[in-house]
Predicted model as a PDB file, atoms N, CA, C, CB and O in Angstrom, pLDDT in the B-factor column:
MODEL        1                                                                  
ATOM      1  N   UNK A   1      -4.250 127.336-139.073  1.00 75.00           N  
ATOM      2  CA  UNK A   1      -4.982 127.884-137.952  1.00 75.00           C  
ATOM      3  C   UNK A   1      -6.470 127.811-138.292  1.00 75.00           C  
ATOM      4  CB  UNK A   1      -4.531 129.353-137.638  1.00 75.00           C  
ATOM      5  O   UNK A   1      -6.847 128.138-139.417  1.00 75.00           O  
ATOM      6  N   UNK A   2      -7.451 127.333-137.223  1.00 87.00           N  
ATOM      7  CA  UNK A   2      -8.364 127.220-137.798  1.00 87.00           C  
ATOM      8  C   UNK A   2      -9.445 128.276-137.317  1.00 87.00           C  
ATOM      9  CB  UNK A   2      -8.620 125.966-137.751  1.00 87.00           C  
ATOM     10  O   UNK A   2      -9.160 129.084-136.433  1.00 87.00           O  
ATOM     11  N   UNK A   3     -10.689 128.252-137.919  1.00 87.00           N  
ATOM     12  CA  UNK A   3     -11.797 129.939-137.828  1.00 87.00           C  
ATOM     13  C   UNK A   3     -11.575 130.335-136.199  1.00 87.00           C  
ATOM     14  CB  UNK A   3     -14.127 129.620-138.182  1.00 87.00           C  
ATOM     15  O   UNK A   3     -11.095 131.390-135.785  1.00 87.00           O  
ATOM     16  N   UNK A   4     -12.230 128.786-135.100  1.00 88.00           N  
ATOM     17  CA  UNK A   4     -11.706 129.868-134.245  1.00 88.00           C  
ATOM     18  C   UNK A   4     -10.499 129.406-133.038  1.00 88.00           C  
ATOM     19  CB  UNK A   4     -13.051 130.499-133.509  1.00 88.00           C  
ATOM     20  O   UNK A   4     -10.483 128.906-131.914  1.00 88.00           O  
ATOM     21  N   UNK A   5      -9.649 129.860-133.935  1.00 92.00           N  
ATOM     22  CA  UNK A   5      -8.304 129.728-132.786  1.00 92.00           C  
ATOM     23  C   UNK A   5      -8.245 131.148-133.519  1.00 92.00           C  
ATOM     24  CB  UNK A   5      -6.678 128.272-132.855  1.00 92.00           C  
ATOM     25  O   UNK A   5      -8.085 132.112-132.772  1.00 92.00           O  
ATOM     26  N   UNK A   6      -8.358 131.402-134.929  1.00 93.00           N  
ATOM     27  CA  UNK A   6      -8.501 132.962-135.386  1.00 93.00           C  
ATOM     28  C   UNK A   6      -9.223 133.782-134.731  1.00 93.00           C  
ATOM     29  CB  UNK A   6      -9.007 133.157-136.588  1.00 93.00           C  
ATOM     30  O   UNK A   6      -8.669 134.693-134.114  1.00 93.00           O  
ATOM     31  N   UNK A   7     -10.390 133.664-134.722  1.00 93.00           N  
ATOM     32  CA  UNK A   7     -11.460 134.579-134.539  1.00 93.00           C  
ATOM     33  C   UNK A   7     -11.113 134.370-132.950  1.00 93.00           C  
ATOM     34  CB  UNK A   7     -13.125 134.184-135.239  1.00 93.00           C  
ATOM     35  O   UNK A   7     -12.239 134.655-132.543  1.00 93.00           O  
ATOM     36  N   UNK A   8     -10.488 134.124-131.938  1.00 93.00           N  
ATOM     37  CA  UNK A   8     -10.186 133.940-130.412  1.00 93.00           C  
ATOM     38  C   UNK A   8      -8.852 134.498-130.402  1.00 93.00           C  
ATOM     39  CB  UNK A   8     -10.238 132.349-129.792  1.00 93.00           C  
ATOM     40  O   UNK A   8      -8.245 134.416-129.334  1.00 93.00           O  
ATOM     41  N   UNK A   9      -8.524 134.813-130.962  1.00 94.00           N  
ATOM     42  CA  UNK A   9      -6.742 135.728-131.248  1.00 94.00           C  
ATOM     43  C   UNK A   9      -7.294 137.518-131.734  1.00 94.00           C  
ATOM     44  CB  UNK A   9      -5.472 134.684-133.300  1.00 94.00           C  
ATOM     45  O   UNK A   9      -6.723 138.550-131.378  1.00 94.00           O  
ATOM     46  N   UNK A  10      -8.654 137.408-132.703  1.00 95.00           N  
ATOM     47  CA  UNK A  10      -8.457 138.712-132.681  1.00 95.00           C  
ATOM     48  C   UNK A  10      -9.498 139.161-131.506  1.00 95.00           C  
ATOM     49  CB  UNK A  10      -8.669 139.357-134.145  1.00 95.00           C  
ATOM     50  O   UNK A  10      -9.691 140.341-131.213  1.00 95.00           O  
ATOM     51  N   UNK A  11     -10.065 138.190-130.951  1.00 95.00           N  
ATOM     52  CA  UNK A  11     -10.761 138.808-129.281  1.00 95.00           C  
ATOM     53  C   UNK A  11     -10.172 139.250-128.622  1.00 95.00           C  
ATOM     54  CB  UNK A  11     -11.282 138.078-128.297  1.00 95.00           C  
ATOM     55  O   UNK A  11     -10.463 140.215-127.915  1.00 95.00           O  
ATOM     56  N   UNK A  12      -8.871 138.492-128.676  1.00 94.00           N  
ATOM     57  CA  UNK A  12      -7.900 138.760-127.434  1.00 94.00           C  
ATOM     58  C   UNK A  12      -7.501 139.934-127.698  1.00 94.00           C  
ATOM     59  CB  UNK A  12      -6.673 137.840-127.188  1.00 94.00           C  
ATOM     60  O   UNK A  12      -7.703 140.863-126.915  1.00 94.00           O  
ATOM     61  N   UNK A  13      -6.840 140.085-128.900  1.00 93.00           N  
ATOM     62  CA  UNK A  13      -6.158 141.639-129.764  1.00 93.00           C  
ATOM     63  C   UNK A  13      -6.964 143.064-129.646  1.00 93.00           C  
ATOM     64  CB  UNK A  13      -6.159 141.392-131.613  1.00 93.00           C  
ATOM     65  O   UNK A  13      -6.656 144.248-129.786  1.00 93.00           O  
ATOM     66  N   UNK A  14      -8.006 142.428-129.357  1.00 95.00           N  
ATOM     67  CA  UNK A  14      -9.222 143.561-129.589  1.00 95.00           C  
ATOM     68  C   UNK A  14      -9.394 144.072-127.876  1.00 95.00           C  
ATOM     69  CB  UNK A  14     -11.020 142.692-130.398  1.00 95.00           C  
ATOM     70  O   UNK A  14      -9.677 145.210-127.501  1.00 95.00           O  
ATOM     71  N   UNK A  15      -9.193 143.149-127.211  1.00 95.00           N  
ATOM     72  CA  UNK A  15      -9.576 143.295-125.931  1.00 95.00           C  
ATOM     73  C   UNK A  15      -8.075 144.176-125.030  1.00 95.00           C  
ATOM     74  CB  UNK A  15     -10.026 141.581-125.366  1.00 95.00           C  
ATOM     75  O   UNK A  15      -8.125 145.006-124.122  1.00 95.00           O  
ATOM     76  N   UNK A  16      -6.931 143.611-125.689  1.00 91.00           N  
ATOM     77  CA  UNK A  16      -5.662 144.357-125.037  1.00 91.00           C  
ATOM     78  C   UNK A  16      -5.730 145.705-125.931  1.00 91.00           C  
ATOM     79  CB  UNK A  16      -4.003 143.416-125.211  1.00 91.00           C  
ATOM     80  O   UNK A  16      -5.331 146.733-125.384  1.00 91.00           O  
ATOM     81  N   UNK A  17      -6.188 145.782-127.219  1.00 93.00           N  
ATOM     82  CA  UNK A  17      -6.074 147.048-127.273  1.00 93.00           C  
ATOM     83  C   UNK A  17      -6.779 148.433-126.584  1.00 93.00           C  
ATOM     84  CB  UNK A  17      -6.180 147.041-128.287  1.00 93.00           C  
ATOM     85  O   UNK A  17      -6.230 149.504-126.326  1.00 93.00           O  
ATOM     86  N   UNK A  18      -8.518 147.931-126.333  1.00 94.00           N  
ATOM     87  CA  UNK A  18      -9.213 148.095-125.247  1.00 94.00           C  
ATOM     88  C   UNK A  18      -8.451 149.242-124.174  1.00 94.00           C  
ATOM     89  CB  UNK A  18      -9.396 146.652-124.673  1.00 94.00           C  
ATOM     90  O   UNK A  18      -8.237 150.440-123.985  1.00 94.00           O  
ATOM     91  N   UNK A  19      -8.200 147.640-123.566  1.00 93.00           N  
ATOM     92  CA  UNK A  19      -7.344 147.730-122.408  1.00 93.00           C  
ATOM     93  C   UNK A  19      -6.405 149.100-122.010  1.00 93.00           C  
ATOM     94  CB  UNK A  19      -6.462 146.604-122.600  1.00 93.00           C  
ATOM     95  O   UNK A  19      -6.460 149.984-121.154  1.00 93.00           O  
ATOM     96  N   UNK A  20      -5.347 148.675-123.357  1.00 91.00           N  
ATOM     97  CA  UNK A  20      -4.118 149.985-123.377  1.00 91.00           C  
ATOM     98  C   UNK A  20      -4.703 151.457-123.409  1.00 91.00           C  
ATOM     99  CB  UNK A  20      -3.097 149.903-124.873  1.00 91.00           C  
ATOM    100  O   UNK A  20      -4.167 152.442-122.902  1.00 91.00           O  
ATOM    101  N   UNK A  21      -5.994 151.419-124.153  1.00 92.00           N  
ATOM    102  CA  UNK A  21      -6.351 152.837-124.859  1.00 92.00           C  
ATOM    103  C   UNK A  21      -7.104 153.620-123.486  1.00 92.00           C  
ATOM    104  CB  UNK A  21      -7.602 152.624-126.461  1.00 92.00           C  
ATOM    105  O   UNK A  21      -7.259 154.839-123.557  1.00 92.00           O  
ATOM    106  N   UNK A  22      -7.550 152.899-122.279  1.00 95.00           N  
ATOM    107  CA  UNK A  22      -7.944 152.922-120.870  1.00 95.00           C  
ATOM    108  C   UNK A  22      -7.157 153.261-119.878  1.00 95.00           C  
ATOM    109  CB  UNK A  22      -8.329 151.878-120.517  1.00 95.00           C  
ATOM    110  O   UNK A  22      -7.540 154.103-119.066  1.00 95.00           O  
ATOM    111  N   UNK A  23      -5.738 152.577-119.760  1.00 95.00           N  
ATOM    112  CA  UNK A  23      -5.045 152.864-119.123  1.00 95.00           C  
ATOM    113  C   UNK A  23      -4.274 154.223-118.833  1.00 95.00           C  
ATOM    114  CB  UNK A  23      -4.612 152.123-119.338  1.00 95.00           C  
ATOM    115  O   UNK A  23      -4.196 154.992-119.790  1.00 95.00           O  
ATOM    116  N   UNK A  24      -3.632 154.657-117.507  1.00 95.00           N  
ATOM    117  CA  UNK A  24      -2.942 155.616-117.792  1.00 95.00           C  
ATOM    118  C   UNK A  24      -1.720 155.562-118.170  1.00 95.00           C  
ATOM    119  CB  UNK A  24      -2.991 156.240-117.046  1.00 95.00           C  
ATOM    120  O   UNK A  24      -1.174 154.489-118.425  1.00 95.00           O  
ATOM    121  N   UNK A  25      -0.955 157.040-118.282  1.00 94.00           N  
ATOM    122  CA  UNK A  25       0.658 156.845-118.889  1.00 94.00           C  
ATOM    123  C   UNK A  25       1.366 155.948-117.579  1.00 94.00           C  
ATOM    124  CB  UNK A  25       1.656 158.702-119.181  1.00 94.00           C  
ATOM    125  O   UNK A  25       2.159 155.091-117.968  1.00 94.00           O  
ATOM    126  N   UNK A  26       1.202 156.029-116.266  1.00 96.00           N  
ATOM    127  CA  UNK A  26       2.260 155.780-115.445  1.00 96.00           C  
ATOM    128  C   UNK A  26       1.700 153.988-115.586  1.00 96.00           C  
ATOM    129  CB  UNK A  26       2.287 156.788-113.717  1.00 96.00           C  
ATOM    130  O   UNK A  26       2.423 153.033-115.304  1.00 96.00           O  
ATOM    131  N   UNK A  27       0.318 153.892-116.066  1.00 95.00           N  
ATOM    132  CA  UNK A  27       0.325 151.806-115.482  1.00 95.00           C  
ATOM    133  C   UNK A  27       1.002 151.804-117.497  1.00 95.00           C  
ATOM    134  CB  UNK A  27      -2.486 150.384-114.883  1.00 95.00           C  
ATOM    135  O   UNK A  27       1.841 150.911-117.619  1.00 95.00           O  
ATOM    136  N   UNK A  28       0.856 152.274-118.315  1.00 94.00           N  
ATOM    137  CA  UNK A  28       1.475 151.733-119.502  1.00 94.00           C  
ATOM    138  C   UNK A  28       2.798 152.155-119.627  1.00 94.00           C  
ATOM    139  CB  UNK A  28       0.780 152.067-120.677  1.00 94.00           C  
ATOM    140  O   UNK A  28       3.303 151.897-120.719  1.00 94.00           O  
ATOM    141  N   UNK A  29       3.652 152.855-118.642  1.00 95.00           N  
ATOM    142  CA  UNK A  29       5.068 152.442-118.466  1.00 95.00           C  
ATOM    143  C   UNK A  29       5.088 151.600-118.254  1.00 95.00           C  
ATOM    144  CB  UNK A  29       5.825 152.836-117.789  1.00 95.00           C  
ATOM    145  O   UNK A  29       5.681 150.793-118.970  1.00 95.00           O  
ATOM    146  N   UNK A  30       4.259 151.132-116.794  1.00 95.00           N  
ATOM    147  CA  UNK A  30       4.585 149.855-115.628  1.00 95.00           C  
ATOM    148  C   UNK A  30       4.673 148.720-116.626  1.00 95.00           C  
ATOM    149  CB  UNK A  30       3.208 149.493-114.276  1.00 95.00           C  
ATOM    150  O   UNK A  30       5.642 147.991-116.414  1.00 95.00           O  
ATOM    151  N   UNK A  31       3.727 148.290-117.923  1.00 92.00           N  
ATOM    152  CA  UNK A  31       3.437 147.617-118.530  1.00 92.00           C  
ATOM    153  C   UNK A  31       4.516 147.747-119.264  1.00 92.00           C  
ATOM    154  CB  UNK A  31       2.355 147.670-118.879  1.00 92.00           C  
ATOM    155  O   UNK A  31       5.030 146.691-118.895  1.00 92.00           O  
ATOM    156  N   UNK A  32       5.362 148.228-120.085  1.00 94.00           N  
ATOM    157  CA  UNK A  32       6.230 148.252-120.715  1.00 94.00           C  
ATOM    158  C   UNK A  32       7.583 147.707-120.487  1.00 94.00           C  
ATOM    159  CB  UNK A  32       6.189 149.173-120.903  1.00 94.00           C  
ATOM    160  O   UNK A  32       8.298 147.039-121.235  1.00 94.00           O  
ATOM    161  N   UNK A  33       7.813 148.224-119.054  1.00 96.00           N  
ATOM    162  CA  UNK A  33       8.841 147.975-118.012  1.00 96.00           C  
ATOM    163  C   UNK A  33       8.801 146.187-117.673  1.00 96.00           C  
ATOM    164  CB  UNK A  33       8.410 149.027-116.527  1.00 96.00           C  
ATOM    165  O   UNK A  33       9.839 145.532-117.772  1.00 96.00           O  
ATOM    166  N   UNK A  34       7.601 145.599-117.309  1.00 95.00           N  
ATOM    167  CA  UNK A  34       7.209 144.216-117.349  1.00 95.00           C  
ATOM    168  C   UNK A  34       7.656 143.735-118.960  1.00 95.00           C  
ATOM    169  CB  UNK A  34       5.458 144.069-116.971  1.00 95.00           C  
ATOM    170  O   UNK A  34       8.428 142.783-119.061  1.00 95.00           O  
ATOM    171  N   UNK A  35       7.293 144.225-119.853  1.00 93.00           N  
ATOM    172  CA  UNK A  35       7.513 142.903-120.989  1.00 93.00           C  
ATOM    173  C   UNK A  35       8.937 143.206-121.307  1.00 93.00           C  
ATOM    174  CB  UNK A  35       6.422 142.890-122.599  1.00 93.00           C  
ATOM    175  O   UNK A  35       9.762 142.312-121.498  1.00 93.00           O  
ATOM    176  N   UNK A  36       9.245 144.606-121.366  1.00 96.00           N  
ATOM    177  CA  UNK A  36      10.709 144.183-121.530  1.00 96.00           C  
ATOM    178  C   UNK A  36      11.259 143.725-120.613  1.00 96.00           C  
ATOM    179  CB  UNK A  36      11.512 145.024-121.865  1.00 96.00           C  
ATOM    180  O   UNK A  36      12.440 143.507-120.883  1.00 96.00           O  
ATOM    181  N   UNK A  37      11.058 143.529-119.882  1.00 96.00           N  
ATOM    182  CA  UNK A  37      12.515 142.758-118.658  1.00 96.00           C  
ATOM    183  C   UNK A  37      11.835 141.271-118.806  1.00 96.00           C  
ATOM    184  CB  UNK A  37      12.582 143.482-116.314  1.00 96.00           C  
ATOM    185  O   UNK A  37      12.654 140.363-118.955  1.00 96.00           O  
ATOM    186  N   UNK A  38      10.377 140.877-118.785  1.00 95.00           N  
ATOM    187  CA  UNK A  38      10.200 139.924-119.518  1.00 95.00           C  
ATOM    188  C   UNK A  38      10.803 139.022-121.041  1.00 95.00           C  
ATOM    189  CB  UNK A  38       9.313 140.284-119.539  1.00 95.00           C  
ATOM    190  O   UNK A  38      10.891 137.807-121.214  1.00 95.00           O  
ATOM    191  N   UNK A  39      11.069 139.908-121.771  1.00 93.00           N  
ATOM    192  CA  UNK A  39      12.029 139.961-123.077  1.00 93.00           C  
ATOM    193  C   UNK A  39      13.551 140.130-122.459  1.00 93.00           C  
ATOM    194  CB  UNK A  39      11.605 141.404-124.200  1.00 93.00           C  
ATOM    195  O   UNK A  39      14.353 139.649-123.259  1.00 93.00           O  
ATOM    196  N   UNK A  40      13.826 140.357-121.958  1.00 95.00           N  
ATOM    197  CA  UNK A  40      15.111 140.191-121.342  1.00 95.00           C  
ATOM    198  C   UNK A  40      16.012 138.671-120.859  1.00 95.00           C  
ATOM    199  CB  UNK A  40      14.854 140.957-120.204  1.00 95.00           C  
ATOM    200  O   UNK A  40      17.090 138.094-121.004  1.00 95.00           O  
ATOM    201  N   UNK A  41      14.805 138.573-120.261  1.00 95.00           N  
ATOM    202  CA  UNK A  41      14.753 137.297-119.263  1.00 95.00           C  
ATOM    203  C   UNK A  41      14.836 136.390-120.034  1.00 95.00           C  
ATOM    204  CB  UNK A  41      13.579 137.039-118.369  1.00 95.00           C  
ATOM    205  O   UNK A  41      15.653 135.550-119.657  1.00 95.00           O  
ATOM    206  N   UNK A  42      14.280 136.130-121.108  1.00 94.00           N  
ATOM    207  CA  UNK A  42      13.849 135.312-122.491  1.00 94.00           C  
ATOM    208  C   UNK A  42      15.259 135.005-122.633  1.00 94.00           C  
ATOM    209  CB  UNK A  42      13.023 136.186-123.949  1.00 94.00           C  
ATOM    210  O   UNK A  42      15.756 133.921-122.330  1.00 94.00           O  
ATOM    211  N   UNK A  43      16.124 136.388-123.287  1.00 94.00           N  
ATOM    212  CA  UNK A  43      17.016 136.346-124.275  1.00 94.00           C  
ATOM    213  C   UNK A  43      17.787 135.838-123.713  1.00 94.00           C  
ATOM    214  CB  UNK A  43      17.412 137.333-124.894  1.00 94.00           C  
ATOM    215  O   UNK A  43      18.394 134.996-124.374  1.00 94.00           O  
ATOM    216  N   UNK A  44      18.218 136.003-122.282  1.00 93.00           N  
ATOM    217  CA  UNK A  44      19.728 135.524-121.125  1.00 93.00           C  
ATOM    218  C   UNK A  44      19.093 133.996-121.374  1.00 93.00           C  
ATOM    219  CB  UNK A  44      19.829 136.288-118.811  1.00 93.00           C  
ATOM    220  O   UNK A  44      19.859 133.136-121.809  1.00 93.00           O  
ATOM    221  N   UNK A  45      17.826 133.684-121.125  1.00 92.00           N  
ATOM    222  CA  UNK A  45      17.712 132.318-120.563  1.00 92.00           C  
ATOM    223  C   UNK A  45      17.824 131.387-122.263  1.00 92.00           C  
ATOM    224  CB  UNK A  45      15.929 132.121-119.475  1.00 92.00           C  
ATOM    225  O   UNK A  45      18.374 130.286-122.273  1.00 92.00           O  
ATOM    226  N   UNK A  46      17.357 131.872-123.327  1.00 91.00           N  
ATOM    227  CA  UNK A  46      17.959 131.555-124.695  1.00 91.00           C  
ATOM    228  C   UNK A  46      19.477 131.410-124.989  1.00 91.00           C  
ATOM    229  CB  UNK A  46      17.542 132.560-125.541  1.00 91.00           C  
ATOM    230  O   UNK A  46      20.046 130.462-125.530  1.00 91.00           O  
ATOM    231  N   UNK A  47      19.983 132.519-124.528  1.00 90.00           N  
ATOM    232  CA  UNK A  47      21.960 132.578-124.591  1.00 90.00           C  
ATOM    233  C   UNK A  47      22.204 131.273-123.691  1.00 90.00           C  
ATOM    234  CB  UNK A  47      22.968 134.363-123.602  1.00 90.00           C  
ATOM    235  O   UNK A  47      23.061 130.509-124.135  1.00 90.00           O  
ATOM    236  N   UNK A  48      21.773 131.021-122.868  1.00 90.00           N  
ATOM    237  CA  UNK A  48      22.434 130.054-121.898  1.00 90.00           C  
ATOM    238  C   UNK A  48      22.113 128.846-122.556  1.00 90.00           C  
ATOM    239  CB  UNK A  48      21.929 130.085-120.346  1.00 90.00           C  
ATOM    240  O   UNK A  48      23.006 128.070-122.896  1.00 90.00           O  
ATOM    241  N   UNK A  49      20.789 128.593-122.788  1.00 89.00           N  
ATOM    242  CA  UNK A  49      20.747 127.582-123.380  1.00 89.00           C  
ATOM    243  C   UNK A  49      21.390 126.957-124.289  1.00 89.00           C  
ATOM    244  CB  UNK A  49      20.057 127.590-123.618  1.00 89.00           C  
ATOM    245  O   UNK A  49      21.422 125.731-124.403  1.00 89.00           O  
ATOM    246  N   UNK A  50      22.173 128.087-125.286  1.00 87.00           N  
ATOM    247  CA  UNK A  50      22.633 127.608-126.631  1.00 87.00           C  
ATOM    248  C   UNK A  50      24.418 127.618-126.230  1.00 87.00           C  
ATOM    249  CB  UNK A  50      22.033 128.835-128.113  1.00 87.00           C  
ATOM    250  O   UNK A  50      25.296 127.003-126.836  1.00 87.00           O  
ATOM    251  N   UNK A  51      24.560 128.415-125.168  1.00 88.00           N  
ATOM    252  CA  UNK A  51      26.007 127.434-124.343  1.00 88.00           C  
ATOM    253  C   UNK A  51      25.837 126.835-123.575  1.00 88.00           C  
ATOM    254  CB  UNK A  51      27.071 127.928-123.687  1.00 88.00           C  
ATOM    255  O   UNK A  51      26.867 126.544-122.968  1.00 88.00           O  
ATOM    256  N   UNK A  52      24.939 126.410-123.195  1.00 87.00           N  
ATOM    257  CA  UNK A  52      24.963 124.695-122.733  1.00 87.00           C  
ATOM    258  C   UNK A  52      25.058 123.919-123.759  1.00 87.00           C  
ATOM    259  CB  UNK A  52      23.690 124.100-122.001  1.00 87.00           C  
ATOM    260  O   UNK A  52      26.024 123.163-123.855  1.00 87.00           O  
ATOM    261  N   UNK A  53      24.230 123.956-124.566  1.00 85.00           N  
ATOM    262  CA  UNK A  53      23.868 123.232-125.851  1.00 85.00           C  
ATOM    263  C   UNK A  53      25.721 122.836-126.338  1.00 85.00           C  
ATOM    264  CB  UNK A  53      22.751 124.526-127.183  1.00 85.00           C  
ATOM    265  O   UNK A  53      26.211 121.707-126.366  1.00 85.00           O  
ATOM    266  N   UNK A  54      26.274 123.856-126.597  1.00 82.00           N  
ATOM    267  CA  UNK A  54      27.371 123.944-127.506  1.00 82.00           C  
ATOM    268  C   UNK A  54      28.538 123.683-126.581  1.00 82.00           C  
ATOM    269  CB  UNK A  54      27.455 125.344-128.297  1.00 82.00           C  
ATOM    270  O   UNK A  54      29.646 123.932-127.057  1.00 82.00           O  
ATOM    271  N   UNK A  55      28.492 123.290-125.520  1.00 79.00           N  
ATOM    272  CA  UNK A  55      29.535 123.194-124.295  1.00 79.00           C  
ATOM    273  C   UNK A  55      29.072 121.483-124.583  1.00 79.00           C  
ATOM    274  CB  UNK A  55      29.142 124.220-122.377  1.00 79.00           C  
ATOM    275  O   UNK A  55      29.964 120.681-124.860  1.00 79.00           O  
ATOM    276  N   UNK A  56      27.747 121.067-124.498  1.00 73.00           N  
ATOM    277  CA  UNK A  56      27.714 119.529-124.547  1.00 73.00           C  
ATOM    278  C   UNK A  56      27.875 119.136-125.893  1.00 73.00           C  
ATOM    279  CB  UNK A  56      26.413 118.899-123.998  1.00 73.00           C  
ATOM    280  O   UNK A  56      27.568 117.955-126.056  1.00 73.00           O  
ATOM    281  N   UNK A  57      28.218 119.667-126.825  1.00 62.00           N  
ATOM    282  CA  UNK A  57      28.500 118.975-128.510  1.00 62.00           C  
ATOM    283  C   UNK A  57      29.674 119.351-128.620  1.00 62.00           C  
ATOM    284  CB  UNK A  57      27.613 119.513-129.943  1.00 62.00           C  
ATOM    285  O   UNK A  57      30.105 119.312-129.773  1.00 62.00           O  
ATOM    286  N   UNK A  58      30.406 119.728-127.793  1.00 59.00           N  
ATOM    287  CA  UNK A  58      31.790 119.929-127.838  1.00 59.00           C  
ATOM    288  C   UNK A  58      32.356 119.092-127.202  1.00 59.00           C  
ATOM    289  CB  UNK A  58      32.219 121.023-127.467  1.00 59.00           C  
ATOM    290  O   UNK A  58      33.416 118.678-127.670  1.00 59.00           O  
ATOM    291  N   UNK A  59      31.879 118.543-125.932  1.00 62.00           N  
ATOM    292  CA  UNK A  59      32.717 117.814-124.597  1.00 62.00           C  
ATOM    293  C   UNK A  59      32.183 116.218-125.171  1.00 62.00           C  
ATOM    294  CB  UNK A  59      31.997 118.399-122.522  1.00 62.00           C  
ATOM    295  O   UNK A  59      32.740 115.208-124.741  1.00 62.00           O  
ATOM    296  N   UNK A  60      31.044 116.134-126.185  1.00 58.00           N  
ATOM    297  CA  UNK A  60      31.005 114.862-126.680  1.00 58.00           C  
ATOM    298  C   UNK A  60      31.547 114.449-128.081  1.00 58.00           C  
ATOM    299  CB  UNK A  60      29.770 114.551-126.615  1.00 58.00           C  
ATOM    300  O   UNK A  60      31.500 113.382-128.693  1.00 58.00           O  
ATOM    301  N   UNK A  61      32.025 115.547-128.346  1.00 56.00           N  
ATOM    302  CA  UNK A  61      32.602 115.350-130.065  1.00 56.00           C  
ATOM    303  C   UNK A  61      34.036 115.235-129.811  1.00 56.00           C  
ATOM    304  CB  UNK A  61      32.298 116.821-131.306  1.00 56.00           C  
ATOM    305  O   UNK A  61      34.833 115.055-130.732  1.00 56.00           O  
ATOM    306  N   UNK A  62      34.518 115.373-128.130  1.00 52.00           N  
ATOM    307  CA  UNK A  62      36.145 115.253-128.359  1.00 52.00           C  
ATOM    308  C   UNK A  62      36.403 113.637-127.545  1.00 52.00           C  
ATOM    309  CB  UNK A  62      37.201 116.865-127.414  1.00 52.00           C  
ATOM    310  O   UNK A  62      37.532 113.148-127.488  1.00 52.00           O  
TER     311      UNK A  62                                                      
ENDMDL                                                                          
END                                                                             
């Protein structure tokens, strides 16, 4: 990683923490509620992938 893709990662870090320490409790639920179902969404769309994946190395290995 180089100085600044670093030094532009801890802007960003610096700036969401900012952010959070501003906000109130009900928008940093709202925010919470977003990344996990965001993280959710991830994991189903990861599971599927890896039975597709394993449904096609099966139906070509027989």
């Amino acid at each position: 990683m180089n100085k600044n893709t670093r030094n532009g990662l801890l802007a960003l870090g610096l700036a969401a923490a900012a952010a959070w320490y501003k906000m109130s409790p009900e928008q940093k639920s709202n925010v919470k509620n977003k990344v996990s179902d965001l993280g959710n969404k991830l994991k189903g769309g990861l599971a599927n992938l890896k039975k597709q994946a394993g449904q096609t190395d099966a139906t070509s290995a027989s």
